[in-house]
TORKOL-4160 file (C-alpha; in steps of 0.2 Angstrom, whole numbers, padded with zeros to 4 digits, m for minus):
274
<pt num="1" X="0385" Y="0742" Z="0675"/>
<pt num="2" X="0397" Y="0730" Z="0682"/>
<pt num="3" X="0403" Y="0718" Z="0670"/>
<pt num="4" X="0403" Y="0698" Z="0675"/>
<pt num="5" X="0422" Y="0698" Z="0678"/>
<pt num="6" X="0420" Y="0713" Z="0692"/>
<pt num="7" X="0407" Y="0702" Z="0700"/>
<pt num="8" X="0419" Y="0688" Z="0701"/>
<pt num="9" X="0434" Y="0698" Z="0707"/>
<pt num="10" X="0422" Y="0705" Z="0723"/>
<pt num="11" X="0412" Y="0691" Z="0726"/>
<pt num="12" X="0433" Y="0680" Z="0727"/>
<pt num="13" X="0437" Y="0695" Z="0738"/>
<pt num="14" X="0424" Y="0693" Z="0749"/>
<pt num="15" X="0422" Y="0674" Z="0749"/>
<pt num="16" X="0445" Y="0676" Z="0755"/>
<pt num="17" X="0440" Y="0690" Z="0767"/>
<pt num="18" X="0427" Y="0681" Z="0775"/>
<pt num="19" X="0436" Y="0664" Z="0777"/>
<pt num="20" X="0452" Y="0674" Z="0782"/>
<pt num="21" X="0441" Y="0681" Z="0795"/>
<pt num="22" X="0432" Y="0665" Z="0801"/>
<pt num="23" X="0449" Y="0655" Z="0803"/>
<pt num="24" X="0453" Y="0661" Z="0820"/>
<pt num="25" X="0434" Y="0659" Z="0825"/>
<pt num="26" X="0435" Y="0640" Z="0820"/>
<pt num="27" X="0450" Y="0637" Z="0829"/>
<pt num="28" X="0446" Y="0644" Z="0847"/>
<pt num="29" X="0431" Y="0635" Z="0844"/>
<pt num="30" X="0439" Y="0618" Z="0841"/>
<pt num="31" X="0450" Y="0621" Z="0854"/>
<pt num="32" X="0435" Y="0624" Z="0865"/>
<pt num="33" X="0427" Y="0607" Z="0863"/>
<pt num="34" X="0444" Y="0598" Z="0865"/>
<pt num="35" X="0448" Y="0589" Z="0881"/>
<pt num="36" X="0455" Y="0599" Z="0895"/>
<pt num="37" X="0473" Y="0595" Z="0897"/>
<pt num="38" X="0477" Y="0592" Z="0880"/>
<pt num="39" X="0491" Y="0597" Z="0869"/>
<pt num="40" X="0479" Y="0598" Z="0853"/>
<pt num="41" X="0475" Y="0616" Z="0848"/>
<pt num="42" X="0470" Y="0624" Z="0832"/>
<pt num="43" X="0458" Y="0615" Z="0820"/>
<pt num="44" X="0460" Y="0596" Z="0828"/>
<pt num="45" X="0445" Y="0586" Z="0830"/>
<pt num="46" X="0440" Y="0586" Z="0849"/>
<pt num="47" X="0443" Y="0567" Z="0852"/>
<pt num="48" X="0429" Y="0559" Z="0862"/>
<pt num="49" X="0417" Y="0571" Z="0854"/>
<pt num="50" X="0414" Y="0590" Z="0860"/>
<pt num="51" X="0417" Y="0591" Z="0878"/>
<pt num="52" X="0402" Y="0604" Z="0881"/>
<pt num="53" X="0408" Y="0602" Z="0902"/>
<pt num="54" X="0422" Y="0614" Z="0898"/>
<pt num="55" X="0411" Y="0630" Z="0897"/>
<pt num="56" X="0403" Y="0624" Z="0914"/>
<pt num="57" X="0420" Y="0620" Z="0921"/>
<pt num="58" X="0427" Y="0638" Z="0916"/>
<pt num="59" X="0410" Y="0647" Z="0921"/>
<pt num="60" X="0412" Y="0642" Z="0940"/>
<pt num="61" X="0432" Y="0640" Z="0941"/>
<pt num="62" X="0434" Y="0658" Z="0932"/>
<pt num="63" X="0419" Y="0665" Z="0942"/>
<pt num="64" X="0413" Y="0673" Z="0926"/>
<pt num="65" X="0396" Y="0673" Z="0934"/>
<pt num="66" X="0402" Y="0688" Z="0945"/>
<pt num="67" X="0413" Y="0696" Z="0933"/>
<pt num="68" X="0396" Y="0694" Z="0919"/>
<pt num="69" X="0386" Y="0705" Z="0932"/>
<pt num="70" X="0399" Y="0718" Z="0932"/>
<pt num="71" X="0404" Y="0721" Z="0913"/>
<pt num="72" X="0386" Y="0721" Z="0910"/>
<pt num="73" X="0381" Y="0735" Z="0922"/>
<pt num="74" X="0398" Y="0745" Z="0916"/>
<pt num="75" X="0394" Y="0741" Z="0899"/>
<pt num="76" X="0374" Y="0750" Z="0901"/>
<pt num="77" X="0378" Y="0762" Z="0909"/>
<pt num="78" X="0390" Y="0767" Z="0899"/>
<pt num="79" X="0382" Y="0764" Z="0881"/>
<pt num="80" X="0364" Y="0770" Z="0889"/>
<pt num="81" X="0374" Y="0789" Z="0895"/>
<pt num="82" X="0386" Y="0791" Z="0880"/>
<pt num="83" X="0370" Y="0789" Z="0869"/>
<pt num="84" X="0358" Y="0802" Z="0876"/>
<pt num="85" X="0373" Y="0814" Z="0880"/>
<pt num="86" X="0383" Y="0812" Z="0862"/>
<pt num="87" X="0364" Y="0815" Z="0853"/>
<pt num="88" X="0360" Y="0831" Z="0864"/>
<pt num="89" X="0378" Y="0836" Z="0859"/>
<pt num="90" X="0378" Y="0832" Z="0842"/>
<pt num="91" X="0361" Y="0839" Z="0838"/>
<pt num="92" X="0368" Y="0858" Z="0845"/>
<pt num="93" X="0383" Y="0855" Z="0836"/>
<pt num="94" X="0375" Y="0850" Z="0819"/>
<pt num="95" X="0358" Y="0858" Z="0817"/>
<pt num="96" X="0359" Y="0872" Z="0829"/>
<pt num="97" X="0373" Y="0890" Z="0827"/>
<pt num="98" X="0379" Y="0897" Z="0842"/>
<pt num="99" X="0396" Y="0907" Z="0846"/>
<pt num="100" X="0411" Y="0894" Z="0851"/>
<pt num="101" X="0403" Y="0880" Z="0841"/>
<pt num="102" X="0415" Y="0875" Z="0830"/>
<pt num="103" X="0428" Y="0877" Z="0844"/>
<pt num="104" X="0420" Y="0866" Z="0856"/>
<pt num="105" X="0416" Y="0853" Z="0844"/>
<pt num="106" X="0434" Y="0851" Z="0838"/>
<pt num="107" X="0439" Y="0851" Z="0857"/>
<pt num="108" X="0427" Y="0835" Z="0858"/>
<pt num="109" X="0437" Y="0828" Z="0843"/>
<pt num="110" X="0454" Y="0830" Z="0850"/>
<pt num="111" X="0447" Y="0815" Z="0863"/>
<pt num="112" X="0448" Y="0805" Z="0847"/>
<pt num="113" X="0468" Y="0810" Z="0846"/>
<pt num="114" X="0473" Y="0805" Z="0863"/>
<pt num="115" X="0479" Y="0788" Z="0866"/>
<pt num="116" X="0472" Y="0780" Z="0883"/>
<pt num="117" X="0490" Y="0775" Z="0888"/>
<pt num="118" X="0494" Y="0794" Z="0893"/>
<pt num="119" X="0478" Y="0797" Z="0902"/>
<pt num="120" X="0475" Y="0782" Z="0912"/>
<pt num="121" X="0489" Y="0786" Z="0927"/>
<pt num="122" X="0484" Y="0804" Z="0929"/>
<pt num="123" X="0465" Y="0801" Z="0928"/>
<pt num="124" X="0470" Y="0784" Z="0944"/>
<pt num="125" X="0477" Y="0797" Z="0953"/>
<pt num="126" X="0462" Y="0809" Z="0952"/>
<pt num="127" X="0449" Y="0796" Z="0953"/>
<pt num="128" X="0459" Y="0791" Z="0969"/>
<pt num="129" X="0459" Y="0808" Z="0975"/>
<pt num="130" X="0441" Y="0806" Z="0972"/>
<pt num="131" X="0438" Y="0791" Z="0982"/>
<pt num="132" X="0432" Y="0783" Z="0968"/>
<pt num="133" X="0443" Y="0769" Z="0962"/>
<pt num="134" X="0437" Y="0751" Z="0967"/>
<pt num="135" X="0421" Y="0756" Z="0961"/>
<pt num="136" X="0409" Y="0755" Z="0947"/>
<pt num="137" X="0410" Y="0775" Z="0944"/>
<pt num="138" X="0429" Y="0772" Z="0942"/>
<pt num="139" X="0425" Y="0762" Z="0924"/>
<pt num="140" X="0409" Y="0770" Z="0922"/>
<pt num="141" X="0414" Y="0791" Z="0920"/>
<pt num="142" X="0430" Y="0786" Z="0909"/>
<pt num="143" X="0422" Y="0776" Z="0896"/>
<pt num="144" X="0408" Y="0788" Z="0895"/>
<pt num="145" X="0420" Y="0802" Z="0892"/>
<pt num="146" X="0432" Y="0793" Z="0880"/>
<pt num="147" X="0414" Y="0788" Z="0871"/>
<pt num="148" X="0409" Y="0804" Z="0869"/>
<pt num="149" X="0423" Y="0811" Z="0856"/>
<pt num="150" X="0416" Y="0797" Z="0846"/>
<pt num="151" X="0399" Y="0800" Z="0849"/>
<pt num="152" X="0399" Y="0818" Z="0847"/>
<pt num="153" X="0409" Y="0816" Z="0831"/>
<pt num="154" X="0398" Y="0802" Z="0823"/>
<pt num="155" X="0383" Y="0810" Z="0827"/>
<pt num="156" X="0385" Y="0825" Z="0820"/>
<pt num="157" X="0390" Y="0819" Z="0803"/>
<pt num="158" X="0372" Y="0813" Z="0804"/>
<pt num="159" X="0364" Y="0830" Z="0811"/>
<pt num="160" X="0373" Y="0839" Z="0797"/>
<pt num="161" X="0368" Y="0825" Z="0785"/>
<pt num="162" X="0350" Y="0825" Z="0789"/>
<pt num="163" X="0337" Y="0833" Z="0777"/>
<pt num="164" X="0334" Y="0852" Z="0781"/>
<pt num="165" X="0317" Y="0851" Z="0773"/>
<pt num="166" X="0310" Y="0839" Z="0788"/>
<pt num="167" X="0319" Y="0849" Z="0799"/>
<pt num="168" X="0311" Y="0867" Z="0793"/>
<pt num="169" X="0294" Y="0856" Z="0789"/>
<pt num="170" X="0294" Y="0853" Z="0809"/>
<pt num="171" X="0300" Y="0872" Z="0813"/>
<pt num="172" X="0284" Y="0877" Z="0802"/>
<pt num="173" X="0272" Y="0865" Z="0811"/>
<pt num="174" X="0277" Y="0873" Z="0827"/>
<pt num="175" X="0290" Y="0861" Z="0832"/>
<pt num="176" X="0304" Y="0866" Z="0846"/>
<pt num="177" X="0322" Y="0859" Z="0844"/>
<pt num="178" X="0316" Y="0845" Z="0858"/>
<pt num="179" X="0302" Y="0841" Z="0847"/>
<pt num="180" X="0314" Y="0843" Z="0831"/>
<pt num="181" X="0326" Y="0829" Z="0841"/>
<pt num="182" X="0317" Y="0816" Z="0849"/>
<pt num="183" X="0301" Y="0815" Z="0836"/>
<pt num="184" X="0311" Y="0818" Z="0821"/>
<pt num="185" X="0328" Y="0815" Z="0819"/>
<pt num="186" X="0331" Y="0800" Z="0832"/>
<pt num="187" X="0319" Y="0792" Z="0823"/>
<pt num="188" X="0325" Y="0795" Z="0808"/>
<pt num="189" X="0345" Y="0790" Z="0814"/>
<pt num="190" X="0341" Y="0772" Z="0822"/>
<pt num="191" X="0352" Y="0765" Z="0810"/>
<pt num="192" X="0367" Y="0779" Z="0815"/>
<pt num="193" X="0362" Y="0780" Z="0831"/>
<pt num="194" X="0363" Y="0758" Z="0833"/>
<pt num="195" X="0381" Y="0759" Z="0827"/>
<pt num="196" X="0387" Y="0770" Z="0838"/>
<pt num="197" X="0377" Y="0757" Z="0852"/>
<pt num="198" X="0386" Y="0744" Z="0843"/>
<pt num="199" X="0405" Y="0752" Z="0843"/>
<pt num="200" X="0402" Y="0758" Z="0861"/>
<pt num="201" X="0396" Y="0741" Z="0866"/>
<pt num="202" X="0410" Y="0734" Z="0859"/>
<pt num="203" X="0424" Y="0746" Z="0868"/>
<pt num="204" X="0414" Y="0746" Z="0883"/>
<pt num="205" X="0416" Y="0725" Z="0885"/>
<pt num="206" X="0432" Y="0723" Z="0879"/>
<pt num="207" X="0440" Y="0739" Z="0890"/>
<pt num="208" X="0455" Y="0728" Z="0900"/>
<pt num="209" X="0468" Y="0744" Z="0904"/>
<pt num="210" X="0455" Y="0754" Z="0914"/>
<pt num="211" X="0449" Y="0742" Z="0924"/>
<pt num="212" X="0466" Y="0735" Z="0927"/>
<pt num="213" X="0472" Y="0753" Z="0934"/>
<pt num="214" X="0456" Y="0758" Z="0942"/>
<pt num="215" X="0451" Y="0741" Z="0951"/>
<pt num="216" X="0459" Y="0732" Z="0962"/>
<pt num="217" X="0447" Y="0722" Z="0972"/>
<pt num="218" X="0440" Y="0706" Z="0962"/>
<pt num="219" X="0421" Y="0710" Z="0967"/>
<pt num="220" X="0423" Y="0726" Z="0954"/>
<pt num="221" X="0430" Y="0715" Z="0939"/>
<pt num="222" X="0425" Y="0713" Z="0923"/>
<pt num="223" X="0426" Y="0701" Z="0911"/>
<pt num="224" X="0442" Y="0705" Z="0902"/>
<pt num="225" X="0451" Y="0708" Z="0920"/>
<pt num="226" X="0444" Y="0694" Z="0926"/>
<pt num="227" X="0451" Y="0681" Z="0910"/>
<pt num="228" X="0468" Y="0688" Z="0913"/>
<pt num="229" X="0467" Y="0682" Z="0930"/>
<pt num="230" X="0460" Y="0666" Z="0925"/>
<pt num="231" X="0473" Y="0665" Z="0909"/>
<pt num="232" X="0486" Y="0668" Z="0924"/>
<pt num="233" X="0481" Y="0651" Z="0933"/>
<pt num="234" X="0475" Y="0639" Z="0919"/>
<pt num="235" X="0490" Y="0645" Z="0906"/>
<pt num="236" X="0492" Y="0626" Z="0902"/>
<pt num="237" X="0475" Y="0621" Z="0899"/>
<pt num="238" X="0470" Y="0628" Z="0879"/>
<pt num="239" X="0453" Y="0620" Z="0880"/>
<pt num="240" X="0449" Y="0630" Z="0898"/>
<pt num="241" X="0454" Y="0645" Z="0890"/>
<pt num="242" X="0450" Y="0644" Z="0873"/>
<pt num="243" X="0430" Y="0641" Z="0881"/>
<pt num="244" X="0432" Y="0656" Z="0893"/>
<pt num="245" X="0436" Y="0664" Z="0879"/>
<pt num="246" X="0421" Y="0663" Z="0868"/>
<pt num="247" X="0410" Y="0665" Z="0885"/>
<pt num="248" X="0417" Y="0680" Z="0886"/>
<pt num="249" X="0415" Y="0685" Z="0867"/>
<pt num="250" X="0398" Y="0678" Z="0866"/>
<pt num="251" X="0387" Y="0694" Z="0872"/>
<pt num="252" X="0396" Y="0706" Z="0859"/>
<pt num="253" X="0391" Y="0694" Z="0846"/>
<pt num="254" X="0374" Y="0691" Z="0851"/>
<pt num="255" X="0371" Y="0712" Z="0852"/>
<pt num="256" X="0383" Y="0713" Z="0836"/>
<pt num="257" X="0368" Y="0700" Z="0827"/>
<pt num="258" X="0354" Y="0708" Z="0833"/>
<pt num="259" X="0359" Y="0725" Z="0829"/>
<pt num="260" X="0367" Y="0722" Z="0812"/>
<pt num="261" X="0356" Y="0725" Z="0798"/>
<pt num="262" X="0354" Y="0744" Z="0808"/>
<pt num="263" X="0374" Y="0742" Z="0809"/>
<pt num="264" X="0376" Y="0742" Z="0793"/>
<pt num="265" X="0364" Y="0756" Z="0787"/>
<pt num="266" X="0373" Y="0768" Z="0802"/>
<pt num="267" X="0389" Y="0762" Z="0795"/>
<pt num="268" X="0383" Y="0766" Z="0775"/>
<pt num="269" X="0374" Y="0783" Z="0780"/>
<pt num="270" X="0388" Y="0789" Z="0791"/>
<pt num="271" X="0401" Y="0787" Z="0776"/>
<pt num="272" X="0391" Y="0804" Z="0769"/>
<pt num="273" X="0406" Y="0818" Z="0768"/>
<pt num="274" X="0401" Y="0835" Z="0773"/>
């Protein structure tokens, strides 16, 4: 049993932690509500009141509208494949034995190793080759492949974790390894299988090297791209900024919410060593 003063230790970690963590969110906020053209940045008090006009001003200025509608349908399609394709993976490489297995699977792994910095000329040049750059596939097949190591890796911690009795239960009731996967264990791995969405969602969003490299054209931007640009013509404008900013943050922490108390299972349950 804890005692009282290890309760107070974690609970005046948390409470630092947290406030440490909430700091920079108060302060692009209040910079966010402040008056365009002002100096005032950090935790000043917009004067005048919030100025809610400033979201508006740097939704149309920025075209965020059109940069939205593209990180969104990069961002689906690239959580929606990495999900079905790093569960089919992960199920053959943690329930099922078959020759090469460990060997593929640690190939998947070395994806985790490699920084993006070293792969991003080549795979332009390729892509280009291709005829693929300027367009959606051009964000779309990367991410899903750097997703994957992740994926694949997360995925069959849970595999390998999974109770064998439900899985031999479901062998004796006549179940097949599709049954086995998709009425069983996926089930069974929402709250794994919601942090991997979660994490993915949150690469996926934020991605700003790929699409720099790969896209060129502003009607294939996406949101991280497209605030560069607009940092690059408002850099003296902190309240413009500061509210493109926490547009642009916004959808990651609405998913982020939704998903958490999943998130937070996944992240407990996938702390399970082999």
């Amino acid at each position: 049993m804890t005692t009282r003063l290890e309760r107070g230790v974690t609970y005046a970690l948390l409470t630092l932690f947290a406030v440490l963590s909430l700091v920079p969110v108060v302060g692009i906020l209040s910079t966010a509500f402040g008056s365009q053209g002002s100096l005032d940045t950090g935790f000043s008090l917009p004067r005048g009141g919030p100025h809610w006009g400033n979201f508006a001003d740097a939704w149309s200025r920025g075209h965020f509208g059109t940069y939205l509608g593209n990180s969104v349908l990069v961002t689906t399609a690239v959580v929606a494949a990495t999900t079905v394709l790093a569960v089919l993976a992960a199920y053959a490489f943690g329930v099922m034995r078959f020759p090469g297995s460990t060997v593929l699977f640690y190939l998947f792994v070395i994806g985790l190793t490699l920084p993006q910095e070293a792969l991003v000329v080549p795979l332009y040049f390729d892509l280009r080759y291709a005829g693929l750059t300027d367009t959606y596939w051009a964000l779309i097949l990367p991410q899903t492949a750097q997703s994957l190591a992740f994926g694949v890796f997360w995925m069959r911690t849970y595999f390998r974790g999974s109770a064998r009795a439900v899985i031999e239960a479901a062998r004796i009731d006549g179940a097949n390894s599709w049954t086995t996967l998709w009425r069983v264990l996926v089930p069974m791995g929402r709250p794994a299988i919601s942090t991997m969405v979660v994490i993915t969602f949150m690469w996926t969003w934020n991605e700003f090297l790929m699409a720099l490299v790969m896209v060129s054209d502003e009607a294939h931007r996406t949101v991280p791209l497209g605030l560069a640009f607009f940092q690059g013509q408002h850099s003296s404008d902190a309240a413009l900024l500061a509210a493109a900013s926490v547009l642009i943050a916004l959808p990651v922490v609405i998913v982020y919410v939704a998903l958490q108390r999943r998130f937070i299972e996944g992240m407990l349950g996938g702390a399970v060593k082999e």
